[in-house]
DOSELUM-811818 format. One record per atom (N, C-alpha, C): x, y, z; residue number from 0; residue in one letter; atom name. Coordinates in nm, 3 decimals. Example, Ala and Ser with C-alpha at 12.3 -4.5 7.8 and 13.67 -1.06 7.14 Angstrom:
// residues 2
MARRO 1.319 -0.569 0.780 0 a N
MARRO 1.230 -0.450 0.780 0 a CA
MARRO 1.320 -0.330 0.780 0 a C
MARRO 1.285 -0.225 0.708 1 s N
MARRO 1.367 -0.106 0.714 1 s CA
MARRO 1.290 0.003 0.787 1 s C
***
This chain:
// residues 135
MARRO 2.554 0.773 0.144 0 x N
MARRO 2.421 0.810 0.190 0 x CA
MARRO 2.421 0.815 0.343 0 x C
MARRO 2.348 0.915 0.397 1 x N
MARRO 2.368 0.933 0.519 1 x CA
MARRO 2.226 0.841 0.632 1 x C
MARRO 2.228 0.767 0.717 2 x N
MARRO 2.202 0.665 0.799 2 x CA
MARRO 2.072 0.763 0.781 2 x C
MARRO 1.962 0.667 0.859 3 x N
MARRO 1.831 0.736 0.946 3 x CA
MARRO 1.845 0.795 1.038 3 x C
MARRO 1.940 0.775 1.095 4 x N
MARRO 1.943 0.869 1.255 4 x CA
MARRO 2.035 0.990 1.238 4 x C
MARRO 2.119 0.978 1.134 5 x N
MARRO 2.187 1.076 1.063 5 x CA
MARRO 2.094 1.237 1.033 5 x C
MARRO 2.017 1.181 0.973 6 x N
MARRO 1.915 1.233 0.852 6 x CA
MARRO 1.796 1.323 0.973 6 x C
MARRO 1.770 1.205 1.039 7 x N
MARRO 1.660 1.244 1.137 7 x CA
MARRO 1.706 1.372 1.248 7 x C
MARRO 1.837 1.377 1.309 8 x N
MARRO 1.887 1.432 1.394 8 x CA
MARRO 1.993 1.600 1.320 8 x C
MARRO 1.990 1.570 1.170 9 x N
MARRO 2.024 1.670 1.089 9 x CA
MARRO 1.830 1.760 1.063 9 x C
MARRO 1.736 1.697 1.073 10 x N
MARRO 1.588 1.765 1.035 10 x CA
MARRO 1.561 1.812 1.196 10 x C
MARRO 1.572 1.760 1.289 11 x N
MARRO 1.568 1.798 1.395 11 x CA
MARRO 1.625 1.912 1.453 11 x C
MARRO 1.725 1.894 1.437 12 x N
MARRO 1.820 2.049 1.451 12 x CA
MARRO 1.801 2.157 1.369 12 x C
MARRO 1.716 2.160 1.285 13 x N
MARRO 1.641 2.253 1.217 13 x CA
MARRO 1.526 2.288 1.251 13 x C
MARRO 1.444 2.210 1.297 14 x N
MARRO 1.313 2.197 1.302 14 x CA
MARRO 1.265 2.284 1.493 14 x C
MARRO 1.258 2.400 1.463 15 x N
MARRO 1.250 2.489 1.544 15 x CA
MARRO 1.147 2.432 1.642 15 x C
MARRO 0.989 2.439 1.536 16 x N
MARRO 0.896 2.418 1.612 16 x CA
MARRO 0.869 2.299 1.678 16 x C
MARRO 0.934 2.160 1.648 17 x N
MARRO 0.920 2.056 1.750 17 x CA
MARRO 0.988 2.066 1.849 17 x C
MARRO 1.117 2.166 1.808 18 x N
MARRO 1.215 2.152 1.972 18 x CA
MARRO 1.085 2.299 2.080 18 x C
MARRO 1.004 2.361 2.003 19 x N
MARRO 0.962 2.435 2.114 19 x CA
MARRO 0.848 2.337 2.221 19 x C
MARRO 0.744 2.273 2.114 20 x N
MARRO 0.707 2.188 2.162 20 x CA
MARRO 0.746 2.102 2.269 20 x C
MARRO 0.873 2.026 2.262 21 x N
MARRO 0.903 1.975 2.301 21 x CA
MARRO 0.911 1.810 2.285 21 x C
MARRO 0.915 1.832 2.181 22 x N
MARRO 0.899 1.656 2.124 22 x CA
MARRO 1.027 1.573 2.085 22 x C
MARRO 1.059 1.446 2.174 23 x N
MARRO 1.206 1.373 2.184 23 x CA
MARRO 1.171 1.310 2.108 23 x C
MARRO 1.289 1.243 2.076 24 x N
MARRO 1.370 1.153 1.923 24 x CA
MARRO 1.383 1.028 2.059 24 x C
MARRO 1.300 0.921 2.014 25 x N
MARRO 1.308 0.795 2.106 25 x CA
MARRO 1.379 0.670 2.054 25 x C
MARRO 1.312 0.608 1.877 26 x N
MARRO 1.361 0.573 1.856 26 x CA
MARRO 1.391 0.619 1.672 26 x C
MARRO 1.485 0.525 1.617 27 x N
MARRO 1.469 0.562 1.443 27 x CA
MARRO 1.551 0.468 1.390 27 x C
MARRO 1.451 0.399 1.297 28 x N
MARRO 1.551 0.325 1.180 28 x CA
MARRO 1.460 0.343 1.047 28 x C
MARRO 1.465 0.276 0.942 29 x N
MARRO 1.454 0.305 0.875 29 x CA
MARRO 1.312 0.242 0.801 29 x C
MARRO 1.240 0.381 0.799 30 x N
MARRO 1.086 0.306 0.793 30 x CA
MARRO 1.007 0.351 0.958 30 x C
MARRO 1.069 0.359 1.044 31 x N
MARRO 1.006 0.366 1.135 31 x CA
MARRO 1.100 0.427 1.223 31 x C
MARRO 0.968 0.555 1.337 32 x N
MARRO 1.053 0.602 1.440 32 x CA
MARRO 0.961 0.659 1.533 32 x C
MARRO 0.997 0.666 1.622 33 x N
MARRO 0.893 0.705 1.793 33 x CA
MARRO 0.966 0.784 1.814 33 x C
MARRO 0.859 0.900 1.856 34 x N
MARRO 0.880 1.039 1.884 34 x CA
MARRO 0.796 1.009 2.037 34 x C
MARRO 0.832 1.156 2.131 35 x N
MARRO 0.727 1.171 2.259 35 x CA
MARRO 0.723 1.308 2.261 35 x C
MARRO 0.628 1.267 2.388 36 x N
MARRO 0.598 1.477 2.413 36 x CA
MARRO 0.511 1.458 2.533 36 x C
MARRO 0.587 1.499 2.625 37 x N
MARRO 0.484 1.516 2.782 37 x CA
MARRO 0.411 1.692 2.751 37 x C
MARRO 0.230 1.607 2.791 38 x N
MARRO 0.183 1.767 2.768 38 x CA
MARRO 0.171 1.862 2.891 38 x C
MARRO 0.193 1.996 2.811 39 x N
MARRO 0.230 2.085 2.965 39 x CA
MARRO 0.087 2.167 2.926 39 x C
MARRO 0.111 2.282 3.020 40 x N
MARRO -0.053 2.353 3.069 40 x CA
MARRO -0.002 2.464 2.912 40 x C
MARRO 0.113 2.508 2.839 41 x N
MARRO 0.145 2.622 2.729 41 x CA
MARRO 0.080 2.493 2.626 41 x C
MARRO 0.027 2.354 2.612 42 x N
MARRO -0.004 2.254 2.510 42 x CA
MARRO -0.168 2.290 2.504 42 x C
MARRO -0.226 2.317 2.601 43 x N
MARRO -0.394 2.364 2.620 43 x CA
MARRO -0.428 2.449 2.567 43 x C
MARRO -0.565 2.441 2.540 44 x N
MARRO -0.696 2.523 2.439 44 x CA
MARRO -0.722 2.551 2.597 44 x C
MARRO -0.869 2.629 2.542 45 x N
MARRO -0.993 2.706 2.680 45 x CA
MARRO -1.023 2.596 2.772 45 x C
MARRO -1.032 2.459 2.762 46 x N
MARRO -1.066 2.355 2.806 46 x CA
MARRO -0.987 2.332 2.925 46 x C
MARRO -0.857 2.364 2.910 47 x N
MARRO -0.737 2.306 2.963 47 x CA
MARRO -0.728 2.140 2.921 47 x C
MARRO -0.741 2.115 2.815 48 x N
MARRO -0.673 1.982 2.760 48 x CA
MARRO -0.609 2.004 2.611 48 x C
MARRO -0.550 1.894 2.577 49 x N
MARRO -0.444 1.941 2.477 49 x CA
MARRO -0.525 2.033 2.341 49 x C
MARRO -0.472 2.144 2.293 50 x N
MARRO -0.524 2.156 2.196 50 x CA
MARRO -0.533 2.079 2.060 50 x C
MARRO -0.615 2.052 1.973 51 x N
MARRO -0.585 1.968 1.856 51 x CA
MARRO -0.465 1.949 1.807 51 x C
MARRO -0.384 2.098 1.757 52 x N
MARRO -0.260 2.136 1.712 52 x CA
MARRO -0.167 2.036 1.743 52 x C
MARRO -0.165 1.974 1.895 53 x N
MARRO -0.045 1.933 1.951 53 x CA
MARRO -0.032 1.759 1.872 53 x C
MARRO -0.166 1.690 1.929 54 x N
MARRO -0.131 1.551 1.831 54 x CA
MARRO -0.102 1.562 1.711 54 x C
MARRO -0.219 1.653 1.608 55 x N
MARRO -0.110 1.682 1.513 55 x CA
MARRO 0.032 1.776 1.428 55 x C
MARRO 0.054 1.817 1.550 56 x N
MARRO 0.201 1.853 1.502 56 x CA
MARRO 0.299 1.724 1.592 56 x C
MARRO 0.249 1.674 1.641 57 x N
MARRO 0.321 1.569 1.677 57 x CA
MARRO 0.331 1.435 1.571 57 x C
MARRO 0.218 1.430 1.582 58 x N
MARRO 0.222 1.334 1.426 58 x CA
MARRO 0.253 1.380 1.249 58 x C
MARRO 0.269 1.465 1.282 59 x N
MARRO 0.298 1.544 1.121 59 x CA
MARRO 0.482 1.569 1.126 59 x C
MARRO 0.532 1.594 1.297 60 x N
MARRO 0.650 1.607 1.241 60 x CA
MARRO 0.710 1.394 1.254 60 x C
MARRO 0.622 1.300 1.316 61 x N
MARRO 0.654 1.210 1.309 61 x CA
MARRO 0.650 1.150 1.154 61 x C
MARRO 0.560 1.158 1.070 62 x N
MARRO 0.576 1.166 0.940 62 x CA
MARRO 0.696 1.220 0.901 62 x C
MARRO 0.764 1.307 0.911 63 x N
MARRO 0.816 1.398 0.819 63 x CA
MARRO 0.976 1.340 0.861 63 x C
MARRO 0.967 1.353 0.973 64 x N
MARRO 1.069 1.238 0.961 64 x CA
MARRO 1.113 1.103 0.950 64 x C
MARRO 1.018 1.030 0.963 65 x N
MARRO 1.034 0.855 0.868 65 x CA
MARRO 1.023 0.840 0.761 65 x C
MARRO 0.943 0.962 0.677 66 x N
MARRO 0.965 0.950 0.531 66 x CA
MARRO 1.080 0.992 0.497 66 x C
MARRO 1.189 1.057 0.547 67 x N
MARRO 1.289 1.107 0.508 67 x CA
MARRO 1.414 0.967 0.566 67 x C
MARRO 1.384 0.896 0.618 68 x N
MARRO 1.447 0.799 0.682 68 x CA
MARRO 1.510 0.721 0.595 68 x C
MARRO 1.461 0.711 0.438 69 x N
MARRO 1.515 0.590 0.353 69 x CA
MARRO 1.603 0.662 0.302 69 x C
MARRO 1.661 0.798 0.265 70 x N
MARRO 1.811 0.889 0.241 70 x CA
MARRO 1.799 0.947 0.135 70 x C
MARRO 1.640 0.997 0.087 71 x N
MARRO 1.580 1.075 -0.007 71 x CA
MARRO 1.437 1.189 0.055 71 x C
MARRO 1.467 1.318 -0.009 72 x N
MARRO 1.443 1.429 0.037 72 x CA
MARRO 1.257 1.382 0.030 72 x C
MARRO 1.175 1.397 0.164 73 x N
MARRO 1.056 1.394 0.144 73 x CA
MARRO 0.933 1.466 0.170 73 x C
MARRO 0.863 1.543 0.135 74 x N
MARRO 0.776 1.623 0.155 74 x CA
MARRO 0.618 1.555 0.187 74 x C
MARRO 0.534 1.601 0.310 75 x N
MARRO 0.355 1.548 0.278 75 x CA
MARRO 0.294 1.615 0.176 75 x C
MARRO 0.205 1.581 0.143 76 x N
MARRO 0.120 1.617 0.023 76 x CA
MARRO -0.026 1.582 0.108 76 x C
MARRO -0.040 1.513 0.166 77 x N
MARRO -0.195 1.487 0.228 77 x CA
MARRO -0.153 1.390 0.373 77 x C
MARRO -0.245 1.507 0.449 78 x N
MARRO -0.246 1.421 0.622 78 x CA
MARRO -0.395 1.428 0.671 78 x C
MARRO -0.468 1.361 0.776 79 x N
MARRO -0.547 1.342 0.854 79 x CA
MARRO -0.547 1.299 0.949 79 x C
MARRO -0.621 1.347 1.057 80 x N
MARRO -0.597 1.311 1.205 80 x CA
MARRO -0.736 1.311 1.279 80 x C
MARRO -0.779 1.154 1.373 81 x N
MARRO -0.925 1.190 1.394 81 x CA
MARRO -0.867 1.171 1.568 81 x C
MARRO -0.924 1.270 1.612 82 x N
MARRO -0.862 1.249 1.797 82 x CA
MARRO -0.955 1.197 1.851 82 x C
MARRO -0.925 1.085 1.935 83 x N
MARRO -1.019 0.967 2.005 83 x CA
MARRO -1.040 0.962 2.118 83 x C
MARRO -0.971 1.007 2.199 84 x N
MARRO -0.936 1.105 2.334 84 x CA
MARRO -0.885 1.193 2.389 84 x C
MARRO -0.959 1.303 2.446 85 x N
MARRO -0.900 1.360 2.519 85 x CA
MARRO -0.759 1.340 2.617 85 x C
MARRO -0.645 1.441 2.573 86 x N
MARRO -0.530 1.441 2.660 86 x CA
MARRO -0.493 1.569 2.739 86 x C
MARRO -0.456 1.521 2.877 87 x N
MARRO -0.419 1.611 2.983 87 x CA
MARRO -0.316 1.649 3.029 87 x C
MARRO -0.313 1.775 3.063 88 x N
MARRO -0.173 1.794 3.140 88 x CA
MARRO -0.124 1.678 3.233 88 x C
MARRO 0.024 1.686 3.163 89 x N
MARRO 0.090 1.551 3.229 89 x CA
MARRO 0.102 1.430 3.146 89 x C
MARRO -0.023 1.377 3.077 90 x N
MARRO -0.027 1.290 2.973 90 x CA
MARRO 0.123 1.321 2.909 90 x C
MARRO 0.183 1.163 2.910 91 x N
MARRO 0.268 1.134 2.826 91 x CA
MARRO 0.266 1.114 2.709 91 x C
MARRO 0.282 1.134 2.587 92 x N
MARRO 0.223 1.135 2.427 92 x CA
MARRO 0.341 1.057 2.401 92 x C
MARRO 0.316 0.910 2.311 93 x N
MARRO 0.424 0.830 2.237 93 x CA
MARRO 0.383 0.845 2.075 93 x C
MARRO 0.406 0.853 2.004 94 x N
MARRO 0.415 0.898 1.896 94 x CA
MARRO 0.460 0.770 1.777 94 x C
MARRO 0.431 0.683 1.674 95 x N
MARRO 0.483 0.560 1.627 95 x CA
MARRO 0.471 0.576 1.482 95 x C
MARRO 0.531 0.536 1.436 96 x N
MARRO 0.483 0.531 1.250 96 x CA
MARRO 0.492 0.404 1.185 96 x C
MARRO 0.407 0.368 1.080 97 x N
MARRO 0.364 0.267 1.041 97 x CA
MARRO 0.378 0.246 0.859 97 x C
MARRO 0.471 0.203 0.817 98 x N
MARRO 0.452 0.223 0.678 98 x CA
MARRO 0.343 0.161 0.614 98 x C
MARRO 0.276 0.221 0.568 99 x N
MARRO 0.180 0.122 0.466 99 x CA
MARRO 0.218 0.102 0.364 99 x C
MARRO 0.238 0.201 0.250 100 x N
MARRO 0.318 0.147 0.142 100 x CA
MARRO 0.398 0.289 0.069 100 x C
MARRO 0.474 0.212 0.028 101 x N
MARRO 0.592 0.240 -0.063 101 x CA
MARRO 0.646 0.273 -0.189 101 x C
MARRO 0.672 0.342 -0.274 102 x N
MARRO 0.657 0.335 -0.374 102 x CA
MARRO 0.804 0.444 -0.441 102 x C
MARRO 0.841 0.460 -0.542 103 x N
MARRO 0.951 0.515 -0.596 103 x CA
MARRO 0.926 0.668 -0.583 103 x C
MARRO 0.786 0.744 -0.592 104 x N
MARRO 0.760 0.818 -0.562 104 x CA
MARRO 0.681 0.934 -0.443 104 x C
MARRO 0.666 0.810 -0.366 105 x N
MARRO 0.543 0.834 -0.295 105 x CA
MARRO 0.540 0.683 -0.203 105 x C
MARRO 0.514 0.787 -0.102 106 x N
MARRO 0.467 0.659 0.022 106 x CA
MARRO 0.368 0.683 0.138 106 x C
MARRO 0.302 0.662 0.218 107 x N
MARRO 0.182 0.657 0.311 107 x CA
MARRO 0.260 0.617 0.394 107 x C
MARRO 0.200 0.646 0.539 108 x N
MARRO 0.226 0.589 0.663 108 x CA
MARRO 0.079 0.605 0.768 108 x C
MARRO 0.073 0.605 0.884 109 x N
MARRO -0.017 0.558 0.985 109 x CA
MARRO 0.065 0.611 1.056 109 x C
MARRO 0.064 0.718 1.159 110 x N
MARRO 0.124 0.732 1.290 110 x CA
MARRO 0.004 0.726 1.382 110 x C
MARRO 0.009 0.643 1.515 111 x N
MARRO -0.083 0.601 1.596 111 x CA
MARRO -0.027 0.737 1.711 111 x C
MARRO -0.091 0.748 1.791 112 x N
MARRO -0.079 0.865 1.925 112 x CA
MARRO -0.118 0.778 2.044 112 x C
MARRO -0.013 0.706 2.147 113 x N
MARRO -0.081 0.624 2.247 113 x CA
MARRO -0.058 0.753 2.393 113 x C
MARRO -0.112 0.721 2.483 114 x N
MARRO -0.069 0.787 2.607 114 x CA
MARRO 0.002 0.684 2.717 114 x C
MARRO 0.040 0.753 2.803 115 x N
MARRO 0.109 0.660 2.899 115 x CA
MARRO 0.035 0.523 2.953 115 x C
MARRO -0.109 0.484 2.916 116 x N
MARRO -0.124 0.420 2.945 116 x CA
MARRO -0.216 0.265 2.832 116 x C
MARRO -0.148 0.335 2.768 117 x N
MARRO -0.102 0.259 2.601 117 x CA
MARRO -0.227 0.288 2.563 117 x C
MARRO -0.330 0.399 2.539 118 x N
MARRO -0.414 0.382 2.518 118 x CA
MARRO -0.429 0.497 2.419 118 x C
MARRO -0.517 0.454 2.282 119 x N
MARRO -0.457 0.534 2.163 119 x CA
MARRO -0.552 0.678 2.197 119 x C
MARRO -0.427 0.764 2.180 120 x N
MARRO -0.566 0.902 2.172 120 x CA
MARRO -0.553 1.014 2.037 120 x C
MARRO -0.499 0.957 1.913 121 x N
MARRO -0.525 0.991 1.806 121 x CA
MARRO -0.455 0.907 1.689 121 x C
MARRO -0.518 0.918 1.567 122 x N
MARRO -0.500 0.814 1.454 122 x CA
MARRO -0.486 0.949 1.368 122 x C
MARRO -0.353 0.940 1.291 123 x N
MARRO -0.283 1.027 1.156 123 x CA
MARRO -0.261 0.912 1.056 123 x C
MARRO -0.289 0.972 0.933 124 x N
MARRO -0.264 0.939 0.816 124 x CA
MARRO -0.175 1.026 0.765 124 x C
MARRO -0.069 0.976 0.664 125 x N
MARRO 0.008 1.092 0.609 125 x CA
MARRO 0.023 1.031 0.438 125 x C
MARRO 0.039 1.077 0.338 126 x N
MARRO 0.103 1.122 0.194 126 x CA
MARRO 0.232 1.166 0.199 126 x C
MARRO 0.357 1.092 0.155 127 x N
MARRO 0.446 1.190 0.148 127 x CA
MARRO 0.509 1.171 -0.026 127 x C
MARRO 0.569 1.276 -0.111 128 x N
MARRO 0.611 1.256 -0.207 128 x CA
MARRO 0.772 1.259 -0.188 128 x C
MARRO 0.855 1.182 -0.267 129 x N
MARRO 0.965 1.149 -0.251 129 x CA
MARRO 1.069 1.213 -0.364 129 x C
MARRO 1.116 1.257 -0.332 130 x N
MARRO 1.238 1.355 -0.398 130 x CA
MARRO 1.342 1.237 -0.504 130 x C
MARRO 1.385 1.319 -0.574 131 x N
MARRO 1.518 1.240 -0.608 131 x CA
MARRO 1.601 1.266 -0.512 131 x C
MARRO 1.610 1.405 -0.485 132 x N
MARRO 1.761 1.466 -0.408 132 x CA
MARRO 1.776 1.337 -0.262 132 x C
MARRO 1.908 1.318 -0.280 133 x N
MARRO 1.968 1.286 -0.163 133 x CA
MARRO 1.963 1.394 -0.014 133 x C
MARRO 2.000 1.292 0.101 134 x N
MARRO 2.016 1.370 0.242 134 x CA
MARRO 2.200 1.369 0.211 134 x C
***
């Protein structure tokens, strides 16, 4: 069976749209992994602050890869994201995941969204269903 960071850095190298983004692989084990993403002025809506899209594609691909972390193929089935603050160009985005629970088929997580100044600026929920297939 192939490691978490194995697994994670094999979905990554696929995963087109986080490398356009721009979102780094910080940390990863198993069950848990921190992603980032400094936001630039191409991350902005009309406002000039981040568009919605960005926390959650930041937190959706942080899901997608900690559920895949235990060395079985995993897909979401249900996410939510409520944004609590506004983020700006420059804002540093840390990215965290949280297992809640576990199960043979199916597991939940919590990815929190802090900014550089540890201060949370969005809350994701994720569903993921769990494959038989191996990584």
């Amino acid at each position: 069976m192939k490691s978490p960071e194995e697994i994670v850095m094999l979905m990554y190298d696929n995963d087109e749209f986080s490398s356009l983004l721009g979102v780094q692989i910080n940390e990863v084990s198993k069950g848990s992994i921190q992603l980032s993403l400094k936001l630039q002025e191409k991350h902005t809506n009309g406002f000039k602050i981040a568009h919605g899209g960005i926390c959650y594609s930041l937190a959706d691909t942080c899901l997608a890869f900690v559920a895949n972390t235990f060395g079985f193929k995993a897909v979401s089935v249900e996410t939510s994201i409520s944004h609590l603050v506004k983020v700006q160009i420059g804002d540093l985005l840390l990215a965290k995941s949280h297992l809640i629970h576990k199960g043979n088929s199916s597991a939940v997580f919590v990815v929190e969204i802090h900014n550089q100044e540890n201060r949370l600026v969005a809350h994701f929920k994720g569903s993921v269903r769990i494959s038989t297939d191996l990584w």
